[in-house]
N, C-alpha and C positions, 0 to 999 in steps of 0.2 A: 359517416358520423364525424363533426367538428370537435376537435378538443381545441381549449384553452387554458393558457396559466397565467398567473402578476409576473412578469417577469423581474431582475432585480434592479433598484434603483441605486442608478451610478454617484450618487452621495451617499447613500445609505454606509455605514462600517458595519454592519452586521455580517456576517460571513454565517450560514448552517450548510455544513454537506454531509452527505450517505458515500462513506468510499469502500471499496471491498472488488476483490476481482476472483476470477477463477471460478464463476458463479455458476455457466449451462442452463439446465433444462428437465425440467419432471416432465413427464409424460402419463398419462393415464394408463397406459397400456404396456406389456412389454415389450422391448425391443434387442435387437439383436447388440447393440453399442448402449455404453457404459451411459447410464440417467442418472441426473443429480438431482436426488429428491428432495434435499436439505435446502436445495436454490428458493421453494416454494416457500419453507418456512421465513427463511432472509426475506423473500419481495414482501411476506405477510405482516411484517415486523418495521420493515420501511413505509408499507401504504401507512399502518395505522398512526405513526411518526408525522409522515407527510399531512397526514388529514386534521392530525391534531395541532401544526402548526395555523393553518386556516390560511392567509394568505401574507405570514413571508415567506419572503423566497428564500427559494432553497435551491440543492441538486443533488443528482446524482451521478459518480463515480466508480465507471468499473472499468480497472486496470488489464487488462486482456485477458484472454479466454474466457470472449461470450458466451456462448452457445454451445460450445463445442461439438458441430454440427460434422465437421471435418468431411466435406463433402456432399453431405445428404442436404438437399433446401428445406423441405419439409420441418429439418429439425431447428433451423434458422425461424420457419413462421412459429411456429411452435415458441421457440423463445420469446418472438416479439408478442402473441396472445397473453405470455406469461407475464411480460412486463408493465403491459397498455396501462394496468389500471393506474401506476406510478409515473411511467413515464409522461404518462397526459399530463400529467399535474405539473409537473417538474422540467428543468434540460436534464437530459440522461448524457452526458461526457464518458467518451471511451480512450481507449490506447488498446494500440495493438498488441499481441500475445503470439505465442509460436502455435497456437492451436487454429490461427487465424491465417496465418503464414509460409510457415516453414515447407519447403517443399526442395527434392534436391536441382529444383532447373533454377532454385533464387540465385540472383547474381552476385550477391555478396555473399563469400563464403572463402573467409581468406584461412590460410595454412592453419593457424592456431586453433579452429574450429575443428577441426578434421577428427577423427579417431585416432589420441594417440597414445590412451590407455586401454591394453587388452582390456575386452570385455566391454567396454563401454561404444555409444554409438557418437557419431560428430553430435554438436551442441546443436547446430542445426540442419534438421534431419526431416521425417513423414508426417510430423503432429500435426499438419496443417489439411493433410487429404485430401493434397488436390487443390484446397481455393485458392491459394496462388494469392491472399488477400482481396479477391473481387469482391465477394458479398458483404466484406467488410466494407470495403471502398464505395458500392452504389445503396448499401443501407444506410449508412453514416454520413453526416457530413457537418465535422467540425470544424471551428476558427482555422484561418490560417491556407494555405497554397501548397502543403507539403507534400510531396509525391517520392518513388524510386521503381523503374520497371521490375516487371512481375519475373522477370527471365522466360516469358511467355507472349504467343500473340494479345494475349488479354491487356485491357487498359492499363496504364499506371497504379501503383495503387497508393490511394491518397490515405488521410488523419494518422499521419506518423509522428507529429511531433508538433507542438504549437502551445499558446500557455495568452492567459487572459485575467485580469483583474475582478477577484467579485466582493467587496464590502473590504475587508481589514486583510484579502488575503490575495497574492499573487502564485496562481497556479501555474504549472510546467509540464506540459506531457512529455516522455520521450518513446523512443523506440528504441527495444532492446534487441529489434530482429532486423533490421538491416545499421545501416554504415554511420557508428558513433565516435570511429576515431578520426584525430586532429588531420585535418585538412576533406574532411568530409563537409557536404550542405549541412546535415544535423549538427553536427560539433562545432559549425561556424555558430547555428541558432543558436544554439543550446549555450554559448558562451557569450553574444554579442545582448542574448534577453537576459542573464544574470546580474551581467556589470549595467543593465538599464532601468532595473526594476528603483521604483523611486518610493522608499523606506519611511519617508514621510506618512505616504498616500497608505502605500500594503507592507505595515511594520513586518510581515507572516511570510515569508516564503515558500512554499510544498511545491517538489518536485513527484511527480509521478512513473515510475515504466515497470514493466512488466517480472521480466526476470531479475532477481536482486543482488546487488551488491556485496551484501549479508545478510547470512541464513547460521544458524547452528545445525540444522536440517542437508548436511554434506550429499552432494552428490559429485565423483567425480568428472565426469563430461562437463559439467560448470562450472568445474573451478579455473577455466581455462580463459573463458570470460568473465568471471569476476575479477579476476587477476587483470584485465584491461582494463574496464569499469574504473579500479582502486588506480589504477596508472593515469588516466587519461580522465576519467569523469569526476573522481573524489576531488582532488586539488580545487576544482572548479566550484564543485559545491562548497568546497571550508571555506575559500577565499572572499565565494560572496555571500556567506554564512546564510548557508539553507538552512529552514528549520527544520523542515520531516523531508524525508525522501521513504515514500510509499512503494510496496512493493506486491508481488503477485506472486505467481506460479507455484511455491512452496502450499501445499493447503491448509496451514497451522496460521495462528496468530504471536508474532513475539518480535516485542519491543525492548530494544537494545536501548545502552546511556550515550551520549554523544560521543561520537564517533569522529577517530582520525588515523586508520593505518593502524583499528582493531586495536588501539587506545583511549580508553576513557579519558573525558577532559573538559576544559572549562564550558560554558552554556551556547557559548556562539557557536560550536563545533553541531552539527546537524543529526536528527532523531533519526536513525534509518527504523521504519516499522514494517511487517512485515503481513499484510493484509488478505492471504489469497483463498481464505475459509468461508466463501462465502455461500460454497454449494460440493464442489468438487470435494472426493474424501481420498484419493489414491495418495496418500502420504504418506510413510511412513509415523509410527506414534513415536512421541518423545522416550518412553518411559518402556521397560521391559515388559512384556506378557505373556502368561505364559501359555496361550492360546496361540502367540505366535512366536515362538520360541527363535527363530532363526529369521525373524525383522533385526535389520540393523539398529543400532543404541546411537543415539547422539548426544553426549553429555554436553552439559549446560556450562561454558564459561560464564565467568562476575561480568563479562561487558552483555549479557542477555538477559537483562530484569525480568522481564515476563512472559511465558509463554505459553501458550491456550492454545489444548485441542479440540477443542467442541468449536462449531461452526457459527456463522454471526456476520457481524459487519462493526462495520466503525463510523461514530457520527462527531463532527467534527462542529464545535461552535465558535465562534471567533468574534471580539471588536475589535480595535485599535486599542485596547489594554490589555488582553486577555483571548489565550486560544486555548481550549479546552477540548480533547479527545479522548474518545468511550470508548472500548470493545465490549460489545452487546451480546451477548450469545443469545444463539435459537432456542434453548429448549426453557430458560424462562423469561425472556425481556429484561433480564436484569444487565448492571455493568459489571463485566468481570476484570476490566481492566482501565484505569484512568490516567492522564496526563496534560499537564495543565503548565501554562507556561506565561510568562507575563512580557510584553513586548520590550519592559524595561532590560530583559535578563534577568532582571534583581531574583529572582525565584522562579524552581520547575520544582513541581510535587507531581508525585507517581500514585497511584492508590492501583491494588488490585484485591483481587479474590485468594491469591495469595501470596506469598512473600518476593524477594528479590530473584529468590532460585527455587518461584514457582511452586516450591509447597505452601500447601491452606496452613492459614494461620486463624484458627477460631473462628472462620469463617465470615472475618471480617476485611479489613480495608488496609493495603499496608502504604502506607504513604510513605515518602522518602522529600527532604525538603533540602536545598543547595543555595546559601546566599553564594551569587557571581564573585569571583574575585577576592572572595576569603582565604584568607591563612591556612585554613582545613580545607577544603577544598581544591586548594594545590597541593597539599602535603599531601591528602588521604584517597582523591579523585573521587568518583561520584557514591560508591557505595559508604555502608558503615556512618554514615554524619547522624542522621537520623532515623527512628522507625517506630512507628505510633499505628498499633492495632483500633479502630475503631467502627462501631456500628452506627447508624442513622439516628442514635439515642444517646450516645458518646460524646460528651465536649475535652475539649484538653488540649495542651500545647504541644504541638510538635517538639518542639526546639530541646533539644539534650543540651546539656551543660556544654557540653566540649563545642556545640555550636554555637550558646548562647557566648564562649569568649572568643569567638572567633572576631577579626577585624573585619 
């Protein structure tokens, strides 16, 4: 069977994407390894997205752990039957993950990886079962030459890192599972495509990789690489003022205010959001229960606006004026969480399902509004300016007094 898609036109400014990672695999049957049944509902919520655009382009984005097959093939076909109806339609864009990966003969595995908290396992460790990144490497095959040996007779394994232009927005993959410090091939890319992106053409920046930067969701074995990440990677991205830097592995949804060294700050500083719910549920919940009484608690800092545990994806819209990001949940099609940014900076409004710190607020929409370079804005940082409850039948003005005198 042939498939076909429009592919995107390189004048076009329109930018639509589907990003979300940590996705796997339903199976009809049981099996012995863990099935993510919720991935079904995500692809079923993207096709009818996809079908309803008719022929612009679009894509699809997912930030590692495919399949989570971890050595089985079987569960690899299995994911791509799952995907076909979507992927035909569309490009299907990946990055690698540690489920795709990780294994202990990889070559890069320098001292600060290691196990160096009782109880805890090295950062990069078994999640990979084996594939060494093969089936990734001969399924896939994105933009770009990027390679690192397997620490194996097996080939190289390619789609680690590369980044491409599509309408209003300049995209960036990276890899979180082999070699992203300074004087690395990735950390040469990954620094020589920031300082070249031409702001004119793709006012939008997003970076992509897999394990994040920031999470509220603590675990310690990675806070060891996070701790590199904010050394070596963050600098890079405030400099050339990223917009989002998208994230995985965590299986919750939660979007932080711009970020610099875990302080809030003006609009050019970069949206880290946290994407990895798109199927996988092994997460710890935010919130106490008492069904599991001795789940770890991870309280919500002011720099974490929003955070959703129900499963989804995020659909991203973009011109040269305006980029515009949803978090969609499974169980009813609706947005549970919005963010919206204007190329100027002059304005980012947030809307969710509920408030800054995540409690429902009448079940409505909380927006938050920031003119760039106001008086308030540097005094106050991004919380507290504004906060306007509204439904789909609701008009009214954002702007509170204390914003409206702002300069």
């Amino acid at each position: 069977m042939t498939h076909s898609f429009v592919s995107r036109n390189e004048e076009s400014d329109e930018t639509i994407a589907f990003l979300f990672g940590d996705m796997g695999t339903a199976t009809p049957y049981l099996t012995f390894l863990r099935r993510q049944e919720e991935s079904k509902t995500t692809m079923k919520w993207i096709l009818g997205e996809i079908e309803a655009l008719g022929d612009r382009p679009a894509f699809i984005s997912h930030i590692g752990d495919i399949s989570y097959a971890r050595g089985f093939s079987w569960l690899w076909d299995n994911f791509f039957t799952q995907i076909e109806p979507a992927a035909s339609k569309v490009p299907y864009h990946v990055c690698i993950g540690n489920h795709e990966y990780d294994w202990p003969l990889q070559p890069w595995k320098p001292d600060w990886s290691n196990a160096a908290v009782k109880g805890t396992t090295p950062v990069y460790g078994k999640d990979g079962g084996g594939e060494c990144g093969v089936p990734y490497t001969v399924r896939f095959n994105m933009p770009g030459n990027s390679s690192e040996p397997t620490g194996t007779r097996a080939p190289a394994t390619r789609n680690l890192f590369y980044s491409f232009d599509m309408g209003a927005v300049h995209f960036l993959y990276i890899s979180t599972e082999t070699n992203f410090l300074p004087g690395s091939t990735q950390y040469d890319f990954i620094k020589h495509d920031l300082e070249s992106v031409n702001r004119m053409k793709t006012p939008f920046v997003v970076v992509q990789g897999h394990r994040p930067m920031y999470t509220t969701s603590h675990e310690p074995r990675e806070a060891r690489l996070r701790e590199r990440m904010l050394e070596h990677l963050e600098p890079l991205f405030v400099k050339n003022r990223v917009t989002f830097a998208f994230w995985g592995h965590v299986h919750r949804y939660e979007r932080f205010c711009p970020l610099n060294n875990f302080t809030c700050g003006n609009m050019e500083l970069p949206i880290h959001v946290v994407i990895g719910m798109a199927g996988c549920d092994c997460s710890d919940y935010w919130e106490p229960r008492e069904d599991y009484p001795k789940d770890s608690i991870f309280p919500q800092p002011k720099r974490s606006l929003y955070r959703g545990g129900e499963s989804g994806y995020t659909k991203m819209v973009a011109t040269k004026e305006k980029l515009t990001l949803y978090y969609i949940g499974n169980h009813d099609g609706e947005v549970h969480d919005m963010v919206e940014i204007l190329s100027s900076g002059q304005v980012l409004s947030g809307g969710a399902g509920g408030g800054a710190q995540g409690e429902v607020v009448g079940g409505g929409v909380h927006v938050l509004v920031v003119r760039k370079g106001s008086k308030c804005l540097g005094a106050r940082g991004f919380y507290g300016l504004c906060s306007w409850v509204h439904t789909a039948r609701q008009e009214g003005s954002c702007l509170s007094k204390e914003l409206d005198s702002c300069e």
